[in-house]
N, C-alpha and C positions, 0 to 999 in steps of 0.2 A: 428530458426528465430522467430518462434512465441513465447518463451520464452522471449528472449529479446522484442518484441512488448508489450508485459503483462507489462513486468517491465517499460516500457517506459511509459504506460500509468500510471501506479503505480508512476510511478514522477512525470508527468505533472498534477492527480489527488490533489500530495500531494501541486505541488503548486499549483492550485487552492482553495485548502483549506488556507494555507498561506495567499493568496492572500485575499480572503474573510477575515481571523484574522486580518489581518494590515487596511482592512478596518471599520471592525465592531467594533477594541478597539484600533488601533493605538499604544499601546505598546507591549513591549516584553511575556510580561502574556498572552495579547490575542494569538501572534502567538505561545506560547507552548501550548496554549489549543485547538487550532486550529488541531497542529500536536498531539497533544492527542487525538481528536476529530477523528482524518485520520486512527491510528493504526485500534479500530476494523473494521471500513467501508471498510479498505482494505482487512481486514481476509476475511471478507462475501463476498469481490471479488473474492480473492484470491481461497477461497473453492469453489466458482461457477464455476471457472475457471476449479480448477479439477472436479467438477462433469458435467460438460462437455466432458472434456476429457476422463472422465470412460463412461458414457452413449453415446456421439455419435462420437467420436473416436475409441473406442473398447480399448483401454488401461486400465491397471488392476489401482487397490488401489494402491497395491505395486508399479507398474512405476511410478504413477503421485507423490507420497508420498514427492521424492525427489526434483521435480517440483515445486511443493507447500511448499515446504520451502525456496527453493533459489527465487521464486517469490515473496513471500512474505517478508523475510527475508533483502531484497535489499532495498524497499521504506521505511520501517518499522526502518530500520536502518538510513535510511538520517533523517525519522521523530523524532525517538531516538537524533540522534544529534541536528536538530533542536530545541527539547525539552530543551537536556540540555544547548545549545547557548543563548535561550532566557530564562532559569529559574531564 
């Protein structure tokens, strides 16, 4: 469940980011840069996330390893699309 919570919030983050592109440049350029802008700010969630999960969950590197790709991996890919829709 908290898996899926991450990634929900990893969508709603990316459109806000969106949402800020179509307001600060109103074409297609700003919201690919916008969703270019989202990839790393999501990695440094995304890793906060597992270094949470290691430090006060008690879960190893090894379990969250997988965690942290599919959390990432999910917003990172709509942003991807995003990107390429408005290149």
């Amino acid at each position: 469940m908290h898996v899926a919570m991450v990634i929900g919030g990893g969508v709603v983050l990316l459109g806000v980011f969106l949402l800020f592109g179509k307001l600060w440049g109103s074409d297609a350029a700003a919201l690919a840069l916008a969703a270019k802008a989202f990839i790393p700010v999501w990695l440094v969630v995304a890793l906060i996330n597992m270094w949470v999960g290691v430090t006060h969950a008690g879960y190893s590197v090894r379990e969250e390893l997988p965690i942290l790709v599919i959390v990432f991996l999910v917003p990172a890919a709509l942003a991807a699309w995003a990107i390429w829709r408005n290149a």
